[in-house]
C-alpha positions as CSV (number, residue, x, y, z in Angstrom):
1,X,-40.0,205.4,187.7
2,X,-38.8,205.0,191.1
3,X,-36.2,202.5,192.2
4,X,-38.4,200.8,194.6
5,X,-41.1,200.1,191.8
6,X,-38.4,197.8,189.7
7,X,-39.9,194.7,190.3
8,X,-36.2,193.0,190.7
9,X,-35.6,188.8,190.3
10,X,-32.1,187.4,192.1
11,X,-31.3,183.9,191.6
12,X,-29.0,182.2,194.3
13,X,-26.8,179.0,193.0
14,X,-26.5,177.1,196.1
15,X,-23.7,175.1,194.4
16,X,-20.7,175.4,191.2
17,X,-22.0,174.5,187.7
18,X,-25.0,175.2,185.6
19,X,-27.1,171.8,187.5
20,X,-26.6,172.9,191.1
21,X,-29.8,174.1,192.5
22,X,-30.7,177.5,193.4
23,X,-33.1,179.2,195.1
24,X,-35.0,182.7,193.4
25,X,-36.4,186.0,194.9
26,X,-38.4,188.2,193.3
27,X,-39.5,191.4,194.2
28,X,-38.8,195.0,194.7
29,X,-35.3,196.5,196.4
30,X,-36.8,196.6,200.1
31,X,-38.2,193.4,199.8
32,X,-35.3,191.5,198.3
33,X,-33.3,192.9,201.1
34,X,-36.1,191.9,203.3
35,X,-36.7,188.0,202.2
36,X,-32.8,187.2,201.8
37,X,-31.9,188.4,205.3
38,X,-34.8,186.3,206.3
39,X,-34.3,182.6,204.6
40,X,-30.2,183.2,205.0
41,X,-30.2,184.3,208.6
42,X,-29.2,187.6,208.1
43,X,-29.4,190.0,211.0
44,X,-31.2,193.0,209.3
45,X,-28.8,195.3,211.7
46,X,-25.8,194.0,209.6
47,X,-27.0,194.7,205.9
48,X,-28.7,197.8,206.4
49,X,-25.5,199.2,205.0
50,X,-24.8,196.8,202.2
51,X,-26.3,197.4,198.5
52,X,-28.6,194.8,197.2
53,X,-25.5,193.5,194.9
54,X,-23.4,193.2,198.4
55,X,-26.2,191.1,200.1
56,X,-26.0,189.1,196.9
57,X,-22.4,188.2,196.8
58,X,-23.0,187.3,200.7
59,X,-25.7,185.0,200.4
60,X,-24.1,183.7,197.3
61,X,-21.4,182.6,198.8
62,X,-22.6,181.2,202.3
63,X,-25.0,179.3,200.2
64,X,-21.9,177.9,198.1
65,X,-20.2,177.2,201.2
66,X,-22.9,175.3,202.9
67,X,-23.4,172.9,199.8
68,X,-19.3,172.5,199.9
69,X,-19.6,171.5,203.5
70,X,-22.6,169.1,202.9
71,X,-21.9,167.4,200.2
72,X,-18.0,167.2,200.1
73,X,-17.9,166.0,203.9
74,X,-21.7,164.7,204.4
75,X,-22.3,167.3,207.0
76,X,-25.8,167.5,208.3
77,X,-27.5,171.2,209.1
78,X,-27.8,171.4,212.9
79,X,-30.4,173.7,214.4
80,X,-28.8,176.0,217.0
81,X,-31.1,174.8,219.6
82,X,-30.3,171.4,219.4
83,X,-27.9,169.3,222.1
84,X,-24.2,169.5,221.5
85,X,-22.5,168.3,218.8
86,X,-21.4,164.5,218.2
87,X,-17.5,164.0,218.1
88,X,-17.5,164.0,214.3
89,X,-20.4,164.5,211.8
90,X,-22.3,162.3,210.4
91,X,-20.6,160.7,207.1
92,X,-17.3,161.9,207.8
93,X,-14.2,159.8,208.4
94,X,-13.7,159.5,211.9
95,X,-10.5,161.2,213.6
96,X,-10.4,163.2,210.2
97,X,-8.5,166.1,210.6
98,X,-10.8,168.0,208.3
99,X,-13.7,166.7,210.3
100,X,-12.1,167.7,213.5
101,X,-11.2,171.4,212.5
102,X,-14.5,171.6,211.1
103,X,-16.4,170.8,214.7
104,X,-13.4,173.2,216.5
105,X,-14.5,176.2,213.8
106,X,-18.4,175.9,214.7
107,X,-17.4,175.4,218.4
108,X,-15.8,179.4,218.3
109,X,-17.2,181.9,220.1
110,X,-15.0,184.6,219.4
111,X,-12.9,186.3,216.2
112,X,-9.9,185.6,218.1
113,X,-10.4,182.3,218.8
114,X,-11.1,181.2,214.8
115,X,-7.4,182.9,214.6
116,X,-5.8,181.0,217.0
117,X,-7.0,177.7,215.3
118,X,-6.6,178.9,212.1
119,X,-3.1,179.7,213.2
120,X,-2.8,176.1,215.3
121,X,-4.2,173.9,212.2
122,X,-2.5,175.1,208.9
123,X,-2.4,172.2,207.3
124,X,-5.8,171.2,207.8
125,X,-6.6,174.7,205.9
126,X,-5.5,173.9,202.8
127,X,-8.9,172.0,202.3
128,X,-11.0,174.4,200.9
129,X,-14.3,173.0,202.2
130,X,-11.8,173.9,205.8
131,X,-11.2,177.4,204.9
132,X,-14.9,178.4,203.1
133,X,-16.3,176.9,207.1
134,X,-13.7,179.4,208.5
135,X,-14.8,182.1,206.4
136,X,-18.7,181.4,206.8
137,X,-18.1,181.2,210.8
138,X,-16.0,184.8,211.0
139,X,-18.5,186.1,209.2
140,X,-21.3,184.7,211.3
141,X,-19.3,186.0,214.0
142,X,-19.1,189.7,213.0
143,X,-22.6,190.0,212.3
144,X,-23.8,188.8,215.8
């Protein structure tokens, strides 16, 4: 039997622990590859050349990531087209440094600049809601 006729079924925790929620594909190689890049925001140029398992870990972890942010600093999703951001988000402690480094990282435009914060704001990085934004953005980054 062909590869591409394995009907295939991923499941992607969107949290830690056996109650965080998940979202499920189901469907053949292509098509998996297909639907993630599409409901994660995946640029099909950038996972042309990953496996299935690959796209997995990815979308596993800026799922992960995205529920850290949300629900350990009441972050709100922002659609890209919207006006700038606010000076902090929504349900976080104002004049947080967490909160500040977390606007700075989804202000960069560049690799180089997430270095030079990263570099600037240590401290700040030892939060790992901080560090899995950092990650998410570079990443972000390198596929655009």
């Amino acid at each position: 039997m062909p590869e591409e006729a394995l009907s295939i079924t991923i499941k992607v925790p969107c949290g830690e622990g056996q109650t965080a929620p998940h979202v499920a594909f189901s469907g053949t190689a292509s098509g998996l590859r297909e639907g993630l890049g599409s409901f994660f925001g995946l640029e099909s140029k950038s996972v042309t050349s990953l496996t299935l398992h690959e796209i997995l870990v990815e979308v596993s972890q800026l799922a992960r990531s995205a529920e850290a942010i949300t629900s350990g600093l009441g972050a709100h999703v922002v659609p890209q087209a919207s006006a700038p951001t606010p000076s902090a988000p929504q349900g976080s402690p104002t004049g947080s440094p967490a909160s500040a480094v977390l606007e700075q990282i989804a202000s960069c435009q560049t690799a180089d600049e997430l270095r030079r914060l990263w570099a600037a704001n240590q401290a700040a990085f030892a939060e790992p809601v901080v560090m899995d934004a950092w990650k998410a953005r570079g990443r972000a980054l390198q596929a655009s």
